[in-house]
C-alpha positions in Angstrom: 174.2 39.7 -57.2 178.0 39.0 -56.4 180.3 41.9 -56.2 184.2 41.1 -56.9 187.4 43.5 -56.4 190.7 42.9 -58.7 193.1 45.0 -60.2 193.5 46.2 -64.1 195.2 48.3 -66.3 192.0 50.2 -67.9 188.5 49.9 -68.8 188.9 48.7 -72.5 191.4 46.1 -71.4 188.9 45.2 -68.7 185.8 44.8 -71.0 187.7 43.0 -73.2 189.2 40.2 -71.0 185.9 39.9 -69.3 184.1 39.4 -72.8 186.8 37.2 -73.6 187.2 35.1 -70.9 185.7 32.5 -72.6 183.4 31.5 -69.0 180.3 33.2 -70.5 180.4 36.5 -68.8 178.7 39.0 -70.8 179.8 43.0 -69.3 176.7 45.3 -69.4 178.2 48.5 -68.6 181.2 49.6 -67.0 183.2 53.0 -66.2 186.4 54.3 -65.0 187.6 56.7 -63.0 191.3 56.8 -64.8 189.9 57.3 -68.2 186.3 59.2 -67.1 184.9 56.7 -69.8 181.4 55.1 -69.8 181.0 51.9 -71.5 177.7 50.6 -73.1 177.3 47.3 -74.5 175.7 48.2 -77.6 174.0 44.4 -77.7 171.6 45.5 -75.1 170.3 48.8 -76.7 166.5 47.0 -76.5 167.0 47.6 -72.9 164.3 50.9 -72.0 166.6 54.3 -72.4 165.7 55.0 -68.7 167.3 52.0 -67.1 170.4 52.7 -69.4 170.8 56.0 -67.9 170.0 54.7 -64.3 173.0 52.1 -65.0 175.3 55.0 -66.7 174.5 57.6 -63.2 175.0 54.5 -61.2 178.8 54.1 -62.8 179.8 57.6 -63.1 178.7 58.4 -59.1 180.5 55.2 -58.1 183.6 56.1 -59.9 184.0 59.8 -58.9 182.6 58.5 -55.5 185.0 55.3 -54.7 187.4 55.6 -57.8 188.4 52.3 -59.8 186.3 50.6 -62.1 183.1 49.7 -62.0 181.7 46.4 -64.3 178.0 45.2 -64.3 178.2 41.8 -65.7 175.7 38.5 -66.5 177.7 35.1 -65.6 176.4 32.3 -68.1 173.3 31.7 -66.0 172.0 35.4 -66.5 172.8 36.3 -63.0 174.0 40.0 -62.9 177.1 41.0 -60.8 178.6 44.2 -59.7 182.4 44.0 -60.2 185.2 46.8 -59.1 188.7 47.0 -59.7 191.7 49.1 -59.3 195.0 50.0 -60.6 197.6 48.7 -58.2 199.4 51.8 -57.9 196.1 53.5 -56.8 196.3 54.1 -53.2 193.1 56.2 -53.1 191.3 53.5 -54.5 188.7 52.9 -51.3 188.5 48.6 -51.4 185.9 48.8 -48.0 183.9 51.6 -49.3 183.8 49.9 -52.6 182.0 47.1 -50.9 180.0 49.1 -48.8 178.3 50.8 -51.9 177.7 47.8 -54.4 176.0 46.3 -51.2 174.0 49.9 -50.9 173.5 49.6 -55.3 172.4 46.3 -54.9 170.0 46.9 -52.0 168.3 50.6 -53.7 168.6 49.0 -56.9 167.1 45.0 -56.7 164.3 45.5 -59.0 165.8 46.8 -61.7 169.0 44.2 -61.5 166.4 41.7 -61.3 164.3 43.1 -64.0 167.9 43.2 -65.9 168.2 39.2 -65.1 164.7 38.4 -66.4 165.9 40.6 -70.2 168.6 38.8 -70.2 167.6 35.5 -69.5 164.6 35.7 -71.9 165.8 38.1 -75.0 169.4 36.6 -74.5 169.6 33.1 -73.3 166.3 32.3 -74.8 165.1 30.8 -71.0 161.4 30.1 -70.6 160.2 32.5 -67.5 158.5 31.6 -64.5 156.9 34.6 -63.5 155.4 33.7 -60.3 158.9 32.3 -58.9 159.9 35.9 -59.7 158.7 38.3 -56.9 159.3 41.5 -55.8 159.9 41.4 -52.2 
């Protein structure tokens, strides 16, 4: 679970380069402080409704907390990343505390990102799953 900090215009712009970047990274969510917008990707709707609104609290707090852009994204391997940006003209945009809370959203939240790697590696990428290589710590 990699986190990543760049700069961007907006979160529709965002979404769609990441989508588009043609390296097989697939955005799960994402939200923005500019445009106090929450994005779903509507492909993963089979995910339960209760880790959809964990993921959408999880965006919204982050942006209102750190500002930016928030992205959750699978890489082609199904591995799930935690991606900020910011506009370059925002100088309230908090880079270290940026850091400092994907590392705390990745450490409160490692079941459910790995339970989000298992969906998509199964009901996406079609993988066979070893189970017992998979353990909660």
């Amino acid at each position: 679970m990699a986190e990543n900090h760049k700069e961007t215009k907006d979160t529709r712009d965002t979404v769609r380069s990441a989508q588009s970047a043609g390296d097989g990274t697939v955005v799960l969510c994402a939200a923005s402080a500019y445009e106090k917008k929450y994005f779903f990707n509507k492909s993963f709707d089979g995910i339960p409704k209760d880790i959809q609104d964990q993921l959408h609290i999880i965006c919204v707090l982050f942006t209102e907390d750190i500002g930016g852009i928030i992205l959750f994204e699978f890489d082609k391997d199904g591995k799930l990343s935690i991606r900020t940006e910011a506009k370059a003209s925002d100088y309230n945009y908090d880079e270290i505390g940026a850091a400092l809370e994907v590392k705390e959203i990745q450490k409160q939240r490692r079941d459910m990102m790995n339970g989000l790697e298992l969906y998509y590696k199964a009901v996406v990428l079609h993988q066979p799953l070893d189970l017992e290589a998979w353990q909660l710590e």
